[in-house]
C-alpha positions as a Markdown table, in Angstrom:
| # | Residue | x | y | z |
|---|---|---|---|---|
| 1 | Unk | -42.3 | -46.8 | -75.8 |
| 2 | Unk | -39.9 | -50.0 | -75.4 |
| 3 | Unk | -39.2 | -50.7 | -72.0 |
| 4 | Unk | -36.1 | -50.1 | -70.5 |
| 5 | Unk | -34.2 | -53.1 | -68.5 |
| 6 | Unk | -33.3 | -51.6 | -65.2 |
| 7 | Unk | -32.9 | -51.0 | -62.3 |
| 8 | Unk | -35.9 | -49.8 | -60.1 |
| 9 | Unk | -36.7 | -45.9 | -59.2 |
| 10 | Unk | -35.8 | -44.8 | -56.2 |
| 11 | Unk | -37.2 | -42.2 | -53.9 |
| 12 | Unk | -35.4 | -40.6 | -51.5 |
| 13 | Unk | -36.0 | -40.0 | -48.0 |
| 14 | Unk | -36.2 | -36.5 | -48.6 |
| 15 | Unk | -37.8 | -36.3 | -52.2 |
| 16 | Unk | -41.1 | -35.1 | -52.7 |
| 17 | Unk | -43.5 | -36.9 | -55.7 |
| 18 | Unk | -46.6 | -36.1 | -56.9 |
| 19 | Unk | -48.4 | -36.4 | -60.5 |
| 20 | Unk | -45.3 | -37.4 | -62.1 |
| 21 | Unk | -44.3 | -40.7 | -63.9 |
| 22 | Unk | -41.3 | -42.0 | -62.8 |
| 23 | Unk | -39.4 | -44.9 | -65.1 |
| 24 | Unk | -37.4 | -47.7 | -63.9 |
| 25 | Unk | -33.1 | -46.5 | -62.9 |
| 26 | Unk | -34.5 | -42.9 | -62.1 |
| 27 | Unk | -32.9 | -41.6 | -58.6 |
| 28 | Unk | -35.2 | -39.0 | -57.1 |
| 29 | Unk | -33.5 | -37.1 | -54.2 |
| 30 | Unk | -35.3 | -33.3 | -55.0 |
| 31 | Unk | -38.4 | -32.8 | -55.6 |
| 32 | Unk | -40.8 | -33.6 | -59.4 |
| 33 | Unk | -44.3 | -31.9 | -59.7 |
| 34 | Unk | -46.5 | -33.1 | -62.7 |
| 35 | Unk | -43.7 | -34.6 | -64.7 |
| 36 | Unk | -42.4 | -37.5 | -67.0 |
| 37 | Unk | -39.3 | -38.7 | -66.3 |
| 38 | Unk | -37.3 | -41.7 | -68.6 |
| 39 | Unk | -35.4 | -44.4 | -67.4 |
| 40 | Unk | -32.3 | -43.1 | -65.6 |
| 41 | Unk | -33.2 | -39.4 | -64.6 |
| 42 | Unk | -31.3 | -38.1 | -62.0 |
| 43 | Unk | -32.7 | -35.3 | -59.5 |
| 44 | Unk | -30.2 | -34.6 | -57.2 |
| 45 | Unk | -31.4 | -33.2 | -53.5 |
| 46 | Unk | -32.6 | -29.8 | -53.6 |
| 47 | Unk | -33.7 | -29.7 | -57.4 |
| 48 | Unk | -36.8 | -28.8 | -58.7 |
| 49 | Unk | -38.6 | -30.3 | -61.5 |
| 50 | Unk | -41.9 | -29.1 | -62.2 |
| 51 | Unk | -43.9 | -29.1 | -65.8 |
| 52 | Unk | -41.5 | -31.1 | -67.5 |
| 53 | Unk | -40.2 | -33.7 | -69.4 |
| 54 | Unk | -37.1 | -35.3 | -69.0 |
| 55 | Unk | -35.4 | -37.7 | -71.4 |
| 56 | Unk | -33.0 | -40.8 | -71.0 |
| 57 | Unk | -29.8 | -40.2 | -68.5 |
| 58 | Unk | -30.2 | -36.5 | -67.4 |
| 59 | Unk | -29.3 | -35.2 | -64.8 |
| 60 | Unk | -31.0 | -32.0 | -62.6 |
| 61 | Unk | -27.8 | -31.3 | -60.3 |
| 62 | Unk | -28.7 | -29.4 | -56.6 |
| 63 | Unk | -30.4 | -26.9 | -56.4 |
| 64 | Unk | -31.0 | -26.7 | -60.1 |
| 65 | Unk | -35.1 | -25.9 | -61.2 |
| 66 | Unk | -37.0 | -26.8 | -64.3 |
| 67 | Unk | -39.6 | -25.5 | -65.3 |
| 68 | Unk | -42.3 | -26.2 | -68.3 |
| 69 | Unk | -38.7 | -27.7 | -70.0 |
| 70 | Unk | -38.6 | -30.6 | -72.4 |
| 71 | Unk | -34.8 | -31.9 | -71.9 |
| 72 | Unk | -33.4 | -34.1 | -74.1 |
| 73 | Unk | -31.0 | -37.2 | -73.7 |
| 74 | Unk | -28.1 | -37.2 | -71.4 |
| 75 | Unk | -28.1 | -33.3 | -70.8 |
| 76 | Unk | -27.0 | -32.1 | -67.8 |
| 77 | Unk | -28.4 | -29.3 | -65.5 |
| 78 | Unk | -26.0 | -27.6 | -63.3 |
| 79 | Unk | -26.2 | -27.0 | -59.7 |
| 80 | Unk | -28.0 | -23.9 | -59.0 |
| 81 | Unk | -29.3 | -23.1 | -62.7 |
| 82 | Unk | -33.1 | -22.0 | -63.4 |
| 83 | Unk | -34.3 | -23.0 | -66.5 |
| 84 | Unk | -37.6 | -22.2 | -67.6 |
| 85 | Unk | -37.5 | -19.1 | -65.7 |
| 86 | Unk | -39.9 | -16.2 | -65.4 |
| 87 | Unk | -43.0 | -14.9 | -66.7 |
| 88 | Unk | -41.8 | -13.3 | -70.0 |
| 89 | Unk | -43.0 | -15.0 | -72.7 |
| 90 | Unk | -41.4 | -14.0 | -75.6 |
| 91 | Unk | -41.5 | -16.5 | -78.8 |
| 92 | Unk | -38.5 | -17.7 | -80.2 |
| 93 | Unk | -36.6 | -15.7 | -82.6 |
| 94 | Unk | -35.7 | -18.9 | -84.6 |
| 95 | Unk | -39.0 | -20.9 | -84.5 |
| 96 | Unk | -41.7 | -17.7 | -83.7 |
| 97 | Unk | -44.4 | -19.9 | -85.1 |
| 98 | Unk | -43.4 | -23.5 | -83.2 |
| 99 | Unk | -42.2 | -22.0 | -80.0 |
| 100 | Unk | -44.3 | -19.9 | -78.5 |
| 101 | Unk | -45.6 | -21.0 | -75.3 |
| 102 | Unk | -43.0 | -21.1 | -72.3 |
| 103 | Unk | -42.0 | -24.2 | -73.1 |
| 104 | Unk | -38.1 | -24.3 | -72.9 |
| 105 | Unk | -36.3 | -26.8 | -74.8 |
| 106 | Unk | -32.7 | -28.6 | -73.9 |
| 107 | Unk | -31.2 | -30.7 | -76.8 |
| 108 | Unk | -28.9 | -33.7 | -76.4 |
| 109 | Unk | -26.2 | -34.2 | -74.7 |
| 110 | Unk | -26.3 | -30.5 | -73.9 |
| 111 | Unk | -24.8 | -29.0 | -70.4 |
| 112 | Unk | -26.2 | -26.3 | -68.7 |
| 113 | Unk | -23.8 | -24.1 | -66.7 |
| 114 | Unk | -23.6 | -24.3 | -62.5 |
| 115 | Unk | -26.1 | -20.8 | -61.9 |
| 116 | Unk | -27.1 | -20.0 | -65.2 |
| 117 | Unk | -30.6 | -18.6 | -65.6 |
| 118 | Unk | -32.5 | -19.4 | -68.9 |
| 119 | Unk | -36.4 | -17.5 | -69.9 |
| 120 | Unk | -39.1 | -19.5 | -71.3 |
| 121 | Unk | -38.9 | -20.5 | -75.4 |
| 122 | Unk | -35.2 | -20.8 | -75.3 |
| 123 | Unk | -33.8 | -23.5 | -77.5 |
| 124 | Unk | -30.6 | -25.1 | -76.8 |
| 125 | Unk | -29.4 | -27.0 | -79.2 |
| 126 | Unk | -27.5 | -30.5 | -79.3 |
| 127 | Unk | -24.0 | -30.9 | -77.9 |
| 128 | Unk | -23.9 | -27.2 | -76.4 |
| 129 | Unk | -21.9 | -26.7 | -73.5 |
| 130 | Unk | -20.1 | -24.0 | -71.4 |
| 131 | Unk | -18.7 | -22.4 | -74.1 |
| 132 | Unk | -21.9 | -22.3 | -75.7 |
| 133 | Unk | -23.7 | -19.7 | -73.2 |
| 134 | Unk | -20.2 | -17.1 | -72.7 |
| 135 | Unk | -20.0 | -15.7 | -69.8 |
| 136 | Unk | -23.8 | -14.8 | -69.1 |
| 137 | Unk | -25.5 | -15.5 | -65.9 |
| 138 | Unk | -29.0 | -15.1 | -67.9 |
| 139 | Unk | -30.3 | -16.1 | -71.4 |
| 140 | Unk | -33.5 | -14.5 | -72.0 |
| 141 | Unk | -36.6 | -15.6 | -73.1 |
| 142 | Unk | -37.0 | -16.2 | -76.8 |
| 143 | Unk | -33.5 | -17.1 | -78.0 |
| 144 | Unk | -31.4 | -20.2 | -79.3 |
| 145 | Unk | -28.0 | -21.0 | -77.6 |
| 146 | Unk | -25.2 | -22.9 | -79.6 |
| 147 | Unk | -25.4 | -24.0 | -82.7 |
| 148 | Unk | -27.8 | -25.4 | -85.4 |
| 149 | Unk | -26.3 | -28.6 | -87.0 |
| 150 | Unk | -29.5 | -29.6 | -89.2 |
């Protein structure tokens, strides 16, 4: 992977580390559990990121926790959401054959609603945002949010 020219990671007073990889420009305030995290993550204090992966520029706002998640480029977790969440694992309706084991997936420049709860094998795709989910305060396991643009 090219290396990124920044800025290094910092830990906060208050963040808990352990297992993870942490590139250069990430700000840790919360707290990462076996995790990869690219150049300029943010975890904002009180987050939770466990499992996961987490591409260039996102950002886990407060209180936010992800879990077994792959999130993509510049996506943004609100404050309070669960993602990843729970033990049902049902495959995804759209991929039933690719996505099939908890793993939860956040697409590009996507934004996760403040206190939205999302299962294991969602898919959200590229670009979705508030208007995206509708009013729900859960998406269950096993479904796609927004839409497809391949």
């Amino acid at each position: 992977t090219k290396s990124e020219e920044r800025a290094p990671s910092k830990i906060g007073a208050n963040a808990q580390v352990g297992g993870s990889l942490i590139a250069n420009g990430c700000r840790v305030e919360g707290t990462v559990e076996r995790s990869v995290l690219s150049p300029g993550v943010f975890v904002a204090e009180g987050a939770i990121v466990r499992d996961s992966v987490i591409l260039y520029d996102a950002v886990i706002e407060a209180g936010a926790i992800v879990d077994r998640c792959i999130i993509d480029k510049q996506a943004v977790i609100g404050a309070g959401a669960r993602v990843g969440d729970g033990d049902d694992n049902q495959p995804n309706a759209a991929l039933p054959h690719v996505l099939n084991t908890g793993l939860t997936l956040i697409g590009e420049k996507s934004a996760v609603p403040e206190g939205l709860t999302l299962g294991r094998n969602v898919v959200v795709h590229p670009g979705s945002d508030a208007k995206s989910f509708g009013k729900k305060k859960r998406i269950a396991s096993g479904v796609a949010v927004g839409e497809d643009r391949r």
